[in-house]
C-alpha positions in Angstrom: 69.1 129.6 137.9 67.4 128.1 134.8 67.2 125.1 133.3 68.8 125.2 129.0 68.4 121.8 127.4 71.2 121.6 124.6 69.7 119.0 122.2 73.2 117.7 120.6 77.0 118.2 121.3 77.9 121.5 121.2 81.7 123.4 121.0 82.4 123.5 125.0 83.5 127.4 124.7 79.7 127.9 124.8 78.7 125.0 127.2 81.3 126.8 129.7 79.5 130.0 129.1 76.0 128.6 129.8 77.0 126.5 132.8 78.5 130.0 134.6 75.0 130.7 134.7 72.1 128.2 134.2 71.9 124.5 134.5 72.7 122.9 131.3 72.0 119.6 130.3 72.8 118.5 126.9 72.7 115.4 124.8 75.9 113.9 124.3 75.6 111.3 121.7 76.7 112.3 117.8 74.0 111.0 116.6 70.7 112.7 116.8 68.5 112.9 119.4 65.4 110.8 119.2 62.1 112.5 119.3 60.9 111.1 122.0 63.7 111.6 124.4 64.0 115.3 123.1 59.9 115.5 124.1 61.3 114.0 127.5 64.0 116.2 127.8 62.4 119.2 126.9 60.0 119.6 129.8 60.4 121.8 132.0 63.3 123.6 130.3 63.5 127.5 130.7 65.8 127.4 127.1 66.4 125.3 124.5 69.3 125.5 122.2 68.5 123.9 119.3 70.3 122.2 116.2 68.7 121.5 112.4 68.2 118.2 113.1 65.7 118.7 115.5 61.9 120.0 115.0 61.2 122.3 116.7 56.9 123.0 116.3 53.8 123.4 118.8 53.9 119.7 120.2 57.4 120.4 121.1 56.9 123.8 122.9 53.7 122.6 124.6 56.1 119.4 125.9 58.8 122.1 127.7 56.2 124.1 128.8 54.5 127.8 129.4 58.1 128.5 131.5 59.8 127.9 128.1 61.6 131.3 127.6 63.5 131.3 123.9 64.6 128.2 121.5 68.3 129.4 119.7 69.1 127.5 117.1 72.5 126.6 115.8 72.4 127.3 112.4 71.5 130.5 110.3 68.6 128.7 108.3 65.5 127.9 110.8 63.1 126.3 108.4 63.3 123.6 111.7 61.5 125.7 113.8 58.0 127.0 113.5 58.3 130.6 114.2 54.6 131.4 114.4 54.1 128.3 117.2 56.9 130.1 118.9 55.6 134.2 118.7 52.2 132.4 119.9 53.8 130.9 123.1 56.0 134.0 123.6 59.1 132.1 122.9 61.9 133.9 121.9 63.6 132.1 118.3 66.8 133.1 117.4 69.2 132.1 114.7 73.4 132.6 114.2 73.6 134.6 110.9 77.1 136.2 110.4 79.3 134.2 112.0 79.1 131.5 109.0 79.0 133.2 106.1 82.5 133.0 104.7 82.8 129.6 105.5 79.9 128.8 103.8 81.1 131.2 101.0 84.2 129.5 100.6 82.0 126.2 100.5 80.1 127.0 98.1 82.9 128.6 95.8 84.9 125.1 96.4 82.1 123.7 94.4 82.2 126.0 91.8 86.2 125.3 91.4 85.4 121.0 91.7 82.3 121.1 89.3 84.0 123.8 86.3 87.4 121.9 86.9 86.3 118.5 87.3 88.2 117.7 90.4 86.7 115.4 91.9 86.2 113.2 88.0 90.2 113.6 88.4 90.7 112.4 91.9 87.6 109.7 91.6 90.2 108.2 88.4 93.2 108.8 90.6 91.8 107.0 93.6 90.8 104.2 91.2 93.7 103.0 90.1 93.3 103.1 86.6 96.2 104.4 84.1 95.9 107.3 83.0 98.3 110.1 81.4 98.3 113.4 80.4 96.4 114.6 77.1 95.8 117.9 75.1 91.9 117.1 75.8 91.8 114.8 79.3 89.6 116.1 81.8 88.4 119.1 80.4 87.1 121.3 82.1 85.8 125.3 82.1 87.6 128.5 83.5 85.8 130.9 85.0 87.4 134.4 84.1 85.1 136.5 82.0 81.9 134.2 82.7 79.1 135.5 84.9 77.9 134.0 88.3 74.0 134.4 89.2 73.6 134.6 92.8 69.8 133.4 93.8 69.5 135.3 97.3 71.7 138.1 98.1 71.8 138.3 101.7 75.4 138.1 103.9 76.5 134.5 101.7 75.5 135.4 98.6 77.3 138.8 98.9 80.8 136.8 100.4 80.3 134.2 97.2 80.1 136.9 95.1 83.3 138.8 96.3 84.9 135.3 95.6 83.7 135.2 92.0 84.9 138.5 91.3 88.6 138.3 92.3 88.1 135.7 89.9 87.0 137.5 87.3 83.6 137.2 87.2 80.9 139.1 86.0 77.5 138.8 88.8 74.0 139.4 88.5 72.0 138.3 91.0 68.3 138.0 91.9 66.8 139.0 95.6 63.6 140.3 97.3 65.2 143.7 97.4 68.1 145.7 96.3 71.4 145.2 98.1 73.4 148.2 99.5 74.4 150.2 96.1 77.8 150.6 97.0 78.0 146.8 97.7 76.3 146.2 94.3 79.1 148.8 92.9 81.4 147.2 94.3 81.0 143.7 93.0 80.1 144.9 89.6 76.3 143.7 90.5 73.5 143.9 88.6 69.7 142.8 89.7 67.6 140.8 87.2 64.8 138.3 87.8 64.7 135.0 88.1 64.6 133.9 84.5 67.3 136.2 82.8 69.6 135.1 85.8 68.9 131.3 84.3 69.4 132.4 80.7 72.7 134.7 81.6 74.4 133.0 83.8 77.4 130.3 83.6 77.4 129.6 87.0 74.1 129.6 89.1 74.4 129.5 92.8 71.5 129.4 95.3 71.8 130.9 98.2 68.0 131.9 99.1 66.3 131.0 102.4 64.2 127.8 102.3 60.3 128.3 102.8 57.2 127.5 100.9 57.8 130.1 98.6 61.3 128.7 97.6 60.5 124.8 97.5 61.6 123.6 94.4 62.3 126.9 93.3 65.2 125.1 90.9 63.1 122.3 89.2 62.8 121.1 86.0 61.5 124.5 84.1 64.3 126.8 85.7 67.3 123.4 84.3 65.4 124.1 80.9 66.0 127.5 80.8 69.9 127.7 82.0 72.7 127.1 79.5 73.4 123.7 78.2 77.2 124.9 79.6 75.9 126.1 82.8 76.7 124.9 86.8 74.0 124.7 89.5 75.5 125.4 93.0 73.4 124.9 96.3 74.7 125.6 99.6 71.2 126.6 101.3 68.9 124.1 101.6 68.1 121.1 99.6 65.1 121.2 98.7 65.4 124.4 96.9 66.0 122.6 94.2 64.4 119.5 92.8 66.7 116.6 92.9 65.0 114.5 90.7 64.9 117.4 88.0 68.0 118.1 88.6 69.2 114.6 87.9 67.6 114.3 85.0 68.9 117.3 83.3 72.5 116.0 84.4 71.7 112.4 83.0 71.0 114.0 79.6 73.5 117.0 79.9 71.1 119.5 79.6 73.2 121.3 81.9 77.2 120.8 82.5 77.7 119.6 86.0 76.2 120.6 89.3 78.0 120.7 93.2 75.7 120.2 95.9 76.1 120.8 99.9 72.8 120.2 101.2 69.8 117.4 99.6 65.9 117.5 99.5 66.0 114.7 101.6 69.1 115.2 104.0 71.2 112.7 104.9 69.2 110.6 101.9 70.5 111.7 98.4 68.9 111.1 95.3 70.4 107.6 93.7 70.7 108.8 90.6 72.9 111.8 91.6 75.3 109.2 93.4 76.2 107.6 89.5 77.0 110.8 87.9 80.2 111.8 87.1 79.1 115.8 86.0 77.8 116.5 90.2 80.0 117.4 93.1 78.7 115.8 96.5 79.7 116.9 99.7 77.8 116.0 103.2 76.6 119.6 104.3 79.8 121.3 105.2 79.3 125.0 104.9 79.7 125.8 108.0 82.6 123.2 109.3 84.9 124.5 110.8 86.4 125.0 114.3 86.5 128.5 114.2 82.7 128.7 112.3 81.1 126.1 114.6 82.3 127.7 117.6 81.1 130.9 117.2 77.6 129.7 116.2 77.6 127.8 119.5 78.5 130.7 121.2 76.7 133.0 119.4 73.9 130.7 120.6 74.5 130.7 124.0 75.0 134.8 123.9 70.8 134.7 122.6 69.9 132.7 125.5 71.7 134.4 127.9 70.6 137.6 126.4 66.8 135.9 127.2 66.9 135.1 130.1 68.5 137.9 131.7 65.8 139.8 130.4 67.7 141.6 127.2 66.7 141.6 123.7 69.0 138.7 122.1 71.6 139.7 119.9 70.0 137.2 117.0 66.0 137.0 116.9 64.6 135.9 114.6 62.3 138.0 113.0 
C-alpha cells in the first residue's frame, strides 16, 4: 500500500477511490495549505495529488523524496508544476483536461453575455437602490449576432466557446499553434489568422491559450491598441496572460468597450483599478465550478495516480 498526500479538500467520490487502495492523507482546511506544512507533509509520499494553489518545483520533490512516484494535478492548466524538475526525478505529472471544458466554456461565454449586455452595470444599480426606470437608451449594450469572436488558443475550450458563439450567430477566427481538425473548423465556420488580424477583426476577443513564458502578457498594452474601440477582452485561462495594468488603462480611457475576467495576474489579488470600473466583469475563478466538473477532475485525478502506481501509463500525462 502507498502513501498519496492530497494537498487540499477534494470531492470524496475520488478520496473513496484512493483510500480502496493506498493510504491517503489529505489536508482538510479550505484554506490553502501553508508551504511549510505541505514540505512536511510531503515526505515520504509515494503520490501527490496536487491543486493550483500549491507549487509544485525541485525543493518540493526533493522534500517527498526519490520514492515519489507521480504528482496529478487538479486542474487542466499546470503552469504550478515544474514539469522538467519532475521528468528529471522520474515523476509522473498529469493534468485533468476534458472533463472541464464546457463548464469553463459556458464561463467564459457568461462573460461575453454580462460584459456586451451590461448585466452586472444593471444588477450593481439594482442592488443599489437607486431609482431608476426604463429608457429608449438606459443601459445600452451590444448584441452579438453577426459580430465575430477571436478565440486566442484553440484547444478543447476554445473549440466549446466557439460552438457557443456560433449558435449565437457568430462569425470565429481564431489564432493557435496549429490547425484545428478541418471538419471542426468547417464546422464552426472557423478561420485561422494571426495574432494581429484576430485583434483588428474581432468584436469579441477571448483567450483561451495555455500560460507559459511564451504567453505572459501576451494581451498587454500594444495588442488593447490594436483591437476595436467597440471590442470585449475575455480571459478564462490564466491571468497573467494579459496585463492587468494595460488592460485597465485602456478600460479607464475606453480604448476598448468592456472586458470579463475569471482568472488575475496576481490571483486572489486583483488589480485596484479594475475593481472601480463599471465597463469589466469580475468573477473569482469559476470555470470549472461545478459539482459535476469538480468531481470528475478529482476523479480523474485519482484515476492518474492509480494508473501510476499500479504500474499503467496514466490516462492524463502531461506531456
Amino acid at each position: 500500500m502507498s502513501r498519496v498526500v492530497v494537498t487540499g479538500p477534494i470531492p470524496d467520490a475520488a478520496i473513496e477511490k484512493l483510500r480502496a487502495a493506498h493510504e491517503v492523507e489529505m489536508w482538510p482546511d479550505p484554506e490553502p495549505i501553508g508551504r511549510e506544512e505541505l514540505m512536511r507533509r510531503v515526505a515520504g509520499a509515494d503520490a501527490v495529488v496536487s491543486l493550483l494553489t500549491e507549487r509544485i518545483d525541485a525543493e518540493l520533490l526533493d522534500a517527498a523524496g526519490p520514492q515519489l512516484k507521480v504528482v496529478a494535478n487538479v486542474a487542466v492548466g499546470y503552469d504550478n508544476i515544474d514539469v522538467p524538475a519532475c521528468s528529471e526525478r522520474d515523476v509522473v505529472a498529469t493534468n485533468t483536461p476534458g472533463v472541464l471544458t464546457d463548464a469553463t466554456a459556458d464561463i467564459a461565454f457568461g462573460l461575453i453575455l454580462m460584459a456586451t449586455r451590461r448585466l452586472g452595470e444593471g444588477e450593481r444599480l439594482i442592488r443599489s437602490g437607486q431609482d431608476w426606470k426604463w429608457g429608449m437608451f438606459f443601459l445600452l449594450g451590444s448584441g452579438l449576432q453577426g459580430k465575430t469572436l477571436g478565440v486566442v488558443g484553440m484547444g478543447g475550450i476554445g473549440q466549446a466557446t466557439a460552438r457557443r458563439a456560433k449558435a449565437f450567430g457568430m462569425e470565429v477566427v481564431y489564432q493557435s499553434r496549429s490547425e484545428i481538425d478541418p471538419g471542426i473548423a468547417a464546422a464552426l465556420g472557423a478561420r485561422r489568422v494571426e495574432l494581429d488580424e484576430l485583434l483588428a477583426v474581432s468584436d469579441v476577443v477571448s483567450v483561451h491559450c495555455p500560460y507559459g513564458p511564451a504567453t505572459h502578457h501576451l494581451i498587454g498594452a500594444e495588442q488593447l491598441a490594436a483591437m476595436k474601440d467597440s471590442a470585449y477582452l475575455v480571459n478564462t485561462a490564466r491571468g497573467p496572460i494579459v496585463d492587468e495594468a494595460a488592460l485597465a488603462a485602456a478600460l479607464r480611457e475606453n480604448r476598448i468597450a468592456g472586458a470579463g475576467l475569471d482568472v488575475y495576474e496576481h490571483e486572489p489579488q486583483v488589480h485596484p483599478e479594475l475593481l472601480e470600473l463599471d465597463n469589466v466583469v469580475l468573477v473569482p475563478h469559476l470555470g470549472s465550478a461545478t459539482v459535476e466538473t469538480r468531481t470528475a477532475m478529482a476523479v480523474l485525478a485519482a484515476d492518474n495516480v492509480l494508473a501510476v502506481l499500479g504500474g499503467q501509463r496514466p490516462p492524463t500525462p502531461i506531456k
